[in-house]
C-alpha positions as CSV (number, residue, x, y, z in Angstrom):
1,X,-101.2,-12.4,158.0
2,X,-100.3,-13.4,161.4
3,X,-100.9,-17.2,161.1
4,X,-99.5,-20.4,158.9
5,X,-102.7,-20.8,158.3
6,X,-104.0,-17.3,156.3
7,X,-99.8,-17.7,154.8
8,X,-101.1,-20.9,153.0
9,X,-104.4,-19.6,152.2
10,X,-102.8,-16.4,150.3
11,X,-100.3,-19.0,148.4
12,X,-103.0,-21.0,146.9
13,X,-104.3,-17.9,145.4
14,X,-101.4,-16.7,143.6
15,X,-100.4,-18.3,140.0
16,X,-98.1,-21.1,140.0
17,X,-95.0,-19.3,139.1
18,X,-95.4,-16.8,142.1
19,X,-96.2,-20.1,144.4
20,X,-92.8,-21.3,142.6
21,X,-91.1,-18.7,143.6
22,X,-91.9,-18.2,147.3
23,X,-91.8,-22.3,147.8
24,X,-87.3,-20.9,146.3
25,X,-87.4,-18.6,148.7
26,X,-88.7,-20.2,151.3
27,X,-86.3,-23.1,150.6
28,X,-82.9,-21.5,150.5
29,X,-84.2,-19.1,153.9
30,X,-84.7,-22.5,155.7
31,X,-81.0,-23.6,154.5
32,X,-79.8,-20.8,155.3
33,X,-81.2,-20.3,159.1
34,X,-80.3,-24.4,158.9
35,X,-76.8,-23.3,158.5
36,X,-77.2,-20.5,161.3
37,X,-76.8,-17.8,158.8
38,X,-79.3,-15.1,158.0
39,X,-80.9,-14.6,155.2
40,X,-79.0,-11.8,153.1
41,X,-81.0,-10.7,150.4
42,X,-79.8,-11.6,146.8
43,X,-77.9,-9.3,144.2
44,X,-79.1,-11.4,141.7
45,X,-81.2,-8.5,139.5
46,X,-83.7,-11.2,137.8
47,X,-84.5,-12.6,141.3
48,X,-86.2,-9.2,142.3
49,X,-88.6,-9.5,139.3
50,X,-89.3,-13.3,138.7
51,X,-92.7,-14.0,138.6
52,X,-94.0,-10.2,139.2
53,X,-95.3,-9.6,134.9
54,X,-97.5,-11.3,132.6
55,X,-96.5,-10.8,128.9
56,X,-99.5,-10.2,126.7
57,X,-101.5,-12.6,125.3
58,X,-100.7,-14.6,122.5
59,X,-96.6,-13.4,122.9
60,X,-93.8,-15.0,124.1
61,X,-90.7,-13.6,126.0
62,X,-88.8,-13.3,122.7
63,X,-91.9,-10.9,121.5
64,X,-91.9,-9.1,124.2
65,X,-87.9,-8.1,124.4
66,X,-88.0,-6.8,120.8
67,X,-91.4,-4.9,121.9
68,X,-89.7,-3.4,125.0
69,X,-86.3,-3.0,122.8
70,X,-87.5,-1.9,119.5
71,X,-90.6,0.1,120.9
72,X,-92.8,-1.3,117.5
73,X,-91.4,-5.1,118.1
74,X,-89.6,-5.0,114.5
């Protein structure tokens, strides 16, 4: 991608919390160069994940924990 215009094109494809997520990013990079900082990347461990898994259908994110946890979700 080399122009604002492909950038925006591959945004509308992704699912809204993806979007969400790079519209954060984008936001707190723009504060930060505002502020004449770089951007550092965060050590927050959730941030590197946020938006990357679906859960299956039909769970929730409580479901899926005690699947993950428990291995047979009891």
């Amino acid at each position: 991608m080399s122009s604002a215009v492909e950038i925006e094109s591959a945004i509308r494809k992704l699912p809204t919390a993806e979007a969400r997520a790079v519209a954060q990013w984008l936001q707190e990079y723009l504060a930060h160069e505002a502020e004449g900082k770089t951007q550092v990347p965060s050590s927050d461990a959730f941030a590197k994940w946020r938006g990357r898994g679906r859960l299956p259908a039909g769970k929730n994110t409580d479901d899926y924990l005690r699947l993950t946890r428990d291995g047979n979700g009891d």
